[in-house]
Structures are given as structure tokens and as C-alpha cells.
BAZA-928566 format. One record per residue (C-alpha): x, y, z; residue in one letter. Coordinates in pm, whole numbers, plus 50000, padded with zeros to 5 digits. Layout:
% residues N
XYZa ...
***
This chain:
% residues 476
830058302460179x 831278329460360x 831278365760174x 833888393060258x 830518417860260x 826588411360244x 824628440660091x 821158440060208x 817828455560134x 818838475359880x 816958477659539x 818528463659269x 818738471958878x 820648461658597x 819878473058220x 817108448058189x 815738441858545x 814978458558886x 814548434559149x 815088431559517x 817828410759601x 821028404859888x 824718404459688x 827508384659865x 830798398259724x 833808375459767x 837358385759663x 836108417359503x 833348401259292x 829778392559262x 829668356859424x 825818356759480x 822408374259470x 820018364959658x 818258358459989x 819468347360321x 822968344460156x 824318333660524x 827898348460673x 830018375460605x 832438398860746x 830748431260743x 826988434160666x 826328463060452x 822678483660477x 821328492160163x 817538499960246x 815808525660119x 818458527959835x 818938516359498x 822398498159400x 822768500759027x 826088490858843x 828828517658908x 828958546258645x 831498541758360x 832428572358171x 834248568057899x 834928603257790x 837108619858020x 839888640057972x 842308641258251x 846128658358278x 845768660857886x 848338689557706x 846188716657655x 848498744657478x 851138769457576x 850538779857920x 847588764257950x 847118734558246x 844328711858274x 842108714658585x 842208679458714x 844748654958759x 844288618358799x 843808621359183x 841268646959113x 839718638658873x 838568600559001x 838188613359304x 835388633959185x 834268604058952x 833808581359260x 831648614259439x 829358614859106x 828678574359160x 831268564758872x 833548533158962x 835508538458613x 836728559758346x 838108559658021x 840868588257971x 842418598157679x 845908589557616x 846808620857345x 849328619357095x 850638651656939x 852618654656596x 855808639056516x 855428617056878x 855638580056971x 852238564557019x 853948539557245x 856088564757467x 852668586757467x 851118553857663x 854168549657887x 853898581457967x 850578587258040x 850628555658291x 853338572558470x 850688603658555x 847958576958622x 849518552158817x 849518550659179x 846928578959186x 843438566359123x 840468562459342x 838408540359085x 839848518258781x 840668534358433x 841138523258119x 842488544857813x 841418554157468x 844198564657218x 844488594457001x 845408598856687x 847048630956564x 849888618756377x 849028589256143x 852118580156013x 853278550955866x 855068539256192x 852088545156386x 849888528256157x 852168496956068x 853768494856379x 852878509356695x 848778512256660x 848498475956586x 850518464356843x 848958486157166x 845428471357037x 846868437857109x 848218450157422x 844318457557527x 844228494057404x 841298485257191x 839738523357070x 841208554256922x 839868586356875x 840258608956609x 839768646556524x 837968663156227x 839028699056378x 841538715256616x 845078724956503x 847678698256541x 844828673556590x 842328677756280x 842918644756009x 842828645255640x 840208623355475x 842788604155384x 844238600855702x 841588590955833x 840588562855563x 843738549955720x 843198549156054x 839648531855994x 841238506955792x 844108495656071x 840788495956305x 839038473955998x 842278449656054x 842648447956442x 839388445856585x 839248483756735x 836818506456743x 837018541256577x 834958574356797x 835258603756576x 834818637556644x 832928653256419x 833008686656331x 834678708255992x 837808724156075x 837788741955766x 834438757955805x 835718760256150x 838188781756040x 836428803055817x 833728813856023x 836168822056308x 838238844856046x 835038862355988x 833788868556324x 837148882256434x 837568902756124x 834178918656254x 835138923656616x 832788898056750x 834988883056957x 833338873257339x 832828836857462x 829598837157298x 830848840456968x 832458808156984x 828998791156932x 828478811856621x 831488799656462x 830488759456525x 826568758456407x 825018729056323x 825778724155964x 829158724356099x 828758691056282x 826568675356051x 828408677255749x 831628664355954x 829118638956103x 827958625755765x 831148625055590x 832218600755902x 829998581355840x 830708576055433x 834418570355505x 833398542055775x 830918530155502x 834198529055254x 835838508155503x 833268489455574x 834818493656006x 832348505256305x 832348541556421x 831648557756736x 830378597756667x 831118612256993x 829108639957169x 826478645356934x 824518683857019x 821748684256776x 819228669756581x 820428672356291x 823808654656324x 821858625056524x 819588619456216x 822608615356042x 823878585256286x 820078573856266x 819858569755883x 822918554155917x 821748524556201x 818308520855947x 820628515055642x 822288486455863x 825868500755897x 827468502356249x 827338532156319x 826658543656683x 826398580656903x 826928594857232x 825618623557367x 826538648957720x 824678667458010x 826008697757839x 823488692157573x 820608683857787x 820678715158027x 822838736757877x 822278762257575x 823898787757396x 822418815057568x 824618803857881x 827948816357679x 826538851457710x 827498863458038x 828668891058104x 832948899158077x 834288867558052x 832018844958213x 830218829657910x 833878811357895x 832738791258159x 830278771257880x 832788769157569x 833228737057451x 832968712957160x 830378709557006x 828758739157202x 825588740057349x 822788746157065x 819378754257122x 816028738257302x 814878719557018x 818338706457018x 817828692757382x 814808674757278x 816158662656958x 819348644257227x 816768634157413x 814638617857138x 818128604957071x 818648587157375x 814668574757401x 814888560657053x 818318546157099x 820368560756841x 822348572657085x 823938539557344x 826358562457541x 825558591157795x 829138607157904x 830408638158018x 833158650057797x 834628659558119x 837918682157993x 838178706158297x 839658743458346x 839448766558580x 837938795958549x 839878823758741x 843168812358648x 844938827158373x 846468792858316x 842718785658269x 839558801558109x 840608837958223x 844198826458005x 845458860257843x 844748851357470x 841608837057536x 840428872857649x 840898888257306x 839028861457109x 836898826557190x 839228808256975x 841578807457258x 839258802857511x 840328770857677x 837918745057500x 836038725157756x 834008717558071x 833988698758405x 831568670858469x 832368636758559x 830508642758899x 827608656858791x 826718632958461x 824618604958684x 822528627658915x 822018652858575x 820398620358400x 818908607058665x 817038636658788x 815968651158444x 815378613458289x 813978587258516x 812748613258810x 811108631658433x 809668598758327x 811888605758027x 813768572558068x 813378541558243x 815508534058537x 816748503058333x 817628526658038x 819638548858274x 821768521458382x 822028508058035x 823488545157894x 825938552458192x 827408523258239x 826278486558096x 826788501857726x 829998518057784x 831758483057921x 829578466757593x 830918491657403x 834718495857513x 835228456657587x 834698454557932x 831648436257957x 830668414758181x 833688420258446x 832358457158414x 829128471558374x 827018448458553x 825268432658866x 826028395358783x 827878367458984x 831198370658846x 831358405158824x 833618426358965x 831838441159288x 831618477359124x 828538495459310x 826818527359348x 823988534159638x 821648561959529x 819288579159742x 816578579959498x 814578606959671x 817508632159774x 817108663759665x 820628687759570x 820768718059453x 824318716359251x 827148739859336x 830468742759321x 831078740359691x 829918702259687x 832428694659412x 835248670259417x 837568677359111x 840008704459100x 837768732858873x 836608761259051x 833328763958907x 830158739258787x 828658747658451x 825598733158602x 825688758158901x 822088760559072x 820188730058877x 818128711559127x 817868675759088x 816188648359267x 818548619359317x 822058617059445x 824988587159471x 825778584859839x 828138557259854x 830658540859585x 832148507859596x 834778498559356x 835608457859315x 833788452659708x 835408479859857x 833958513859921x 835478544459795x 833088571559904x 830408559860213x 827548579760291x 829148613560138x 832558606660293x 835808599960112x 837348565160268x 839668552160007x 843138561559869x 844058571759503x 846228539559495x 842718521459499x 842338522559131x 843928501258889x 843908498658502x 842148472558328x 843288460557975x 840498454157789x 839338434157503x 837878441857161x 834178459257116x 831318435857058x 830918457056777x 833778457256614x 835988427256525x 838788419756301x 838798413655953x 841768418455788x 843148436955507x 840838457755301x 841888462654950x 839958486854663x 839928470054305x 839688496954028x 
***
């Protein structure tokens, strides 16, 4: 056989094995691994470098309606542009539906921002703010047969937060259909509350915004999750999971045998609340949700990702710029957090975070790293195996690292449109160099050489872990 492109020498790893192997890639795809694989048109390099499955992150927020006068940092462009610079190859967006709109026109519409303007492939999630009963009878279960197989929905934010009730219904259309549920878990009520309180009292700077989400805030929202899934009897996915607490919720879950499964972020890793309190305005720079905790919550994510309780490692990416009053510096967010923009860039920075502080650390295997930013996600979000993977078959979707390469992040090597890094000055060891998405390379050796019509979006098909099984009925 002759292969469009040979990649040779490199190191090879998948979630269960590292081994040293040549990949032919024919029409975009895996057509063999191995040795002396014969012809091809271009013979690729890859020695001294690993080539692990392309990143998948699938938690992004891209062009997403942030508020009144408030514009999100990246668009698609951007955004995937800076995926494909971070060693991603895909990502999974949210498509957001606000009160009293279509589900379906949401989707049409949010295909008109992405298409024709991606470097790598996406794939989107739904959400859920307005569970009526056309969106429940009607439109949700038809756009999960259309391959729109996971839905997200709120336990906080105004506009967005869903009753228990609500939510018992959305589970149970997931329960019927085959999709999978990712909650996020914090109490909007207690929410609320605390942020009354703190304002009433004056303490209103970034910082502050930490003090009105603490942990007992995200693990009671995590727990009661959890019990409506149970109710249901449907799989849930609890989304960027901060603390220890709230993980030992998902973990007494997993022992009891329900499907119940957690993600955590870099921002919990590296970050903490003590970053939120720069001076001015600059601890805006860190607000997001669930905030940054504490050190013994960075261990307790990282005993979460050792132990497996959590399967995911994504960014949360959900970008703003800083000096922009259209951003951080917005005029209401300067005279309390709760307007603060809520969120942080970091779709390029997820892969070289982990790698650095988790295989280079000895706190993960290599195999493990691969397995939590990308094989689990295409497991996870029905991609898998045409995603996630070094298999014949699969589509060609590659990332060369320089294992060895040592980067001091900044903002001045970033991709995406934000004008800052939360992770500003963190050295890591580690770096993706070149990113090829279905045999084609979209960044080589540090240099952009594809086009943001590159990308295209995959349908995808139900979660291994959730499957459909009809109606679910309550006797008295």
C-alpha cells in the first residue's frame, strides 16, 4: 500500500500502551502501525517526540451570550485555533439555550457561527435553560437522534439555574433517549444568599466572589445530583469538580454502583483562591465557577484523578478579556464580583498544565494522561474509536510533544483572543509542537499551516455509558 504520509520514529502511546511504532495514514485515517510500512507521499519525522492521540476537550465555551454588554473573548476561529496550539484536535462547545427559545433554532444558529471557521473538528453539547414541554417532548428528543447526544444543565446562574423538578425531567428524557446528563453543580439559592450578605457588608472585590461559593455550596448541589439521577435511575456527568469534598460525593456514588462520573480543570490544580486577591481589579482575572479553593483541595483533584473518580481532565475554557470593559474590567462588574464576567481562558494551556505537573511529577502515568484528555472524552461523548485513539481505522488525529521542552507560560505565546493567561509565569516541562487533525497538520513545529475551514463537525453517537431505556414511570 501506498500511505498519503509515514510518521516515523516517533514514540507512541495510547491509554493502555506506549510503544514504538511507524503509522501510515491513508485518506485521513490510521491505515497501519508498524515497521517498514513501505511508500508514501511525504515522510513525516517524529524522533525524539512522542505522538499521543490529539487532545479532546469537551468543555469549551466559545461565542456563547454572556449578558448585556458583555462579549465573549474567543470566537470559533480563535478559539480552535488556540486548541490546535495547546495539542487539541477537537472540542466540544456548548450550544446555549436561553428562556422562552427554540432548542432547534439555538443549534441552527450556533452552526452558522461555527461553520466554515474551525481549525480542528467540533462537536456540541446542548443546554438546557428552558425545559418546557416542547423542548422536552419535541425538540430534545429529536436533536439526540440527530447525533446531539449530551446536555448540560445548571443548578445556579440566573436564567440558567433548574428546579428539582425540572431537572427530574430533563434526566428522565436523557433516561428515554440514550443521552448523557453533565450537571453543574452548585446551590443557587445559597448562592444567592451569601452574595446578599457580602454586598450588604461592603465586601465586594473579585475575591469575594470565592467567599460567596464555598464548598458546602458545591457539595450539597453535588449530592442532591446525584439522588435525582439515582431517582431516575439515568447516568450523570458532575462537571468541574474543585474540592474534596464534592468528589467524595461522586466517589460514594461509583462504590454504591450508580453511574455516576466527574471531571475536573487546571484551574483547580494550580490555581487557588488566594490568586483572586490582587490588587484593583485584577483578582477578576481568576473568577470563575466553581472558584479556585484551597491546597488540600488541589490534592484532593488530584487524588481524584489518581484514583479515577474523576475520567475527564478539561479546561472549562469560557474566555474574557481582561482590559475591556466589554470584558472583566465591564462597568458593573467593578462595583461587585457578582458581575464580574464568570470565567477563564484555557484550552491551550490544559495538556502542557497536566503533562508537566502529572507525568513530568510522577503524579500520573503517561498512559493515564492520554486516557483523561482525550481517549475518555471520545468514550465518554460517543466518539470512540473514530476519535480518541491511535488505532487502524482511526481518524489520523495527532499531537507531537517535545517531552523535554521547557516553557515558561505567558500570554505573549497565546493563540486565542484573551489578553491575559490565568496561568501567567508557571513553568512546565513539556510542550505540543505539531498538530495533525484527520492526516493533515494544523500547527507544524510551532507554526500555524492550516485554515479555519479545516475543521468539520462530527455527529456523534450515544455514551457507552448511557443508553436508552424508555419511559420511566413512579407507582405510588
Amino acid at each position: 500500500m501506498t500511505f498519503d504520509t509515514i510518521i516515523r520514529g516517533g514514540t507512541v502511546a495510547t491509554a493502555s500502551d506506549t510503544f514504538s511504532c511507524d503509522i501510515g495514514i491513508k485518506d485521513g485515517r490510521i491505515a497501519a502501525l508498524g515497521d517498514r510500512l513501505g511508500e508514501a507521499g511525504e515522510i513525516v519525522d517524529a524522533g525524539g517526540r512522542l505522538v499521543l492521540p490529539g487532545g479532546i476537550d469537551s468543555h469549551v465555551h466559545i461565542a456563547q451570550p454572556s449578558g448585556p454588554g458583555i462579549v465573549m473573548a474567543d470566537d470559533f476561529a480563535s478559539a480552535t485555533r488556540s486548541a490546535a496550539f495547546g495539542g487539541n484536535t477537537m472540542v466540544l462547545p456548548f450550544a446555549m439555550q436561553q428562556k422562552g427559545e427554540s432548542l432547534r433554532q439555538v443549534v441552527t444558529d450556533y452552526h452558522r457561527k461555527a461553520d466554515g471557521h474551525c481549525y480542528i473538528d467540533v462537536s456540541f453539547h446542548l443546554i438546557i435553560a428552558d425545559a418546557s414541554e416542547a423542548v422536552l417532548g419535541q425538540e430534545l428528543p429529536a436533536l439526540v437522534h440527530d447525533g446531539y447526544t449530551s446536555f448540560k444543565v445548571f443548578m445556579t446562574y440566573e436564567g440558567l439555574a433548574l428546579s428539582d423538578i425540572e431537572m427530574l425531567n430533563v434526566m428522565s428524557v436523557a433516561r428515554e433517549t440514550g443521552a448523557l446528563v453533565m450537571v453543574h453543580a452548585e446551590n443557587y439559592d445559597a448562592i444567592r444568599f451569601l452574595t446578599d450578605r457580602l454586598e450588604r457588608a461592603g465586601k465586594t472585590a473579585p475575591h469575594f466572589h470565592g467567599t460567596s461559593r464555598p464548598i458546602p455550596v458545591e457539595r450539597e448541589a453535588t449530592h442532591r445530583a446525584i439522588s435525582l439521577a439515582e431517582l431516575v435511575d439515568v447516568p450523570v456527568m458532575i462537571v468541574h469538580v474543585s474540592n474534596g469534598a464534592a468528589m467524595e460525593e461522586i466517589r460514594r456514588a461509583q462504590q454504591r454502583g450508580l453511574k455516576v462520573y466527574g471531571e475536573t480543570c487546571p484551574q483547580y490544580l494550580v490555581l487557588t483562591e488566594k490568586d483572586m486577591e490582587g490588587l484593583n481589579m485584577e483578582g477578576a482575572k481568576y473568577v470563575c465557577s466553581p472558584p479556585p479553593r484551597d491546597e488540600a483541595s488541589q490534592a484532593a483533584c488530584w487524588q481524584g484523578l489518581q484514583q479515577k473518580v474523576f475520567s475527564l481532565f478539561s479546561s472549562d475554557h469560557c474566555p474574557f478579556r481582561y482590559d475591556d470593559p466589554q470584558g472583566k474590567l465591564h462597568p458593573k462588574g467593578r462595583t461587585s464580583f457578582r458581575w464580574v464576567p464568570n470565567g477563564i481562558p484555557g484550552v491551550e494551556t490544559r495538556l502542557p498544565i497536566l503533562f508537566s505537573e502529572g507525568v513530568k511529577k510522577g503524579r500520573i502515568s503517561l498512559n493515564d494522561f492520554v486516557a483523561l484528555t482525550s481517549t475518555n472524552h471520545a468514550r465518554t461523548y460517543g466518539l470512540y474509536p473514530k476519535k480518541g485513539t491511535i488505532a487502524v481505522g482511526a481518524d489520523a488525529d495527532l499531537a507531537f510533544w517535545d517531552p523535554e521542552r521547557k516553557v515558561t507560560i505567558t500570554q505573549s505565546l497565546m493563540h486565542g483572543g484573551a489578553d491575559y493567561t490565568p496561568y501567567e509565569g508557571i513553568e512546565v516541562t513539556g510542550w505540543p509542537v505539531s498538530t495533525m487533525v484527520r492526516g493533515r497538520f494544523v500547527v507544524r513545529d510551532g507554526k500555524l499551516v492550516g485554515t479555519e475551514t479545516a475543521g468539520q463537525y462530527v455527529s456523534r453517537a450515544k455514551s457507552e455509558f448511557a443508553k436508552p431505556r424508555g419511559r420511566h414511570d413512579f407507582m405510588p
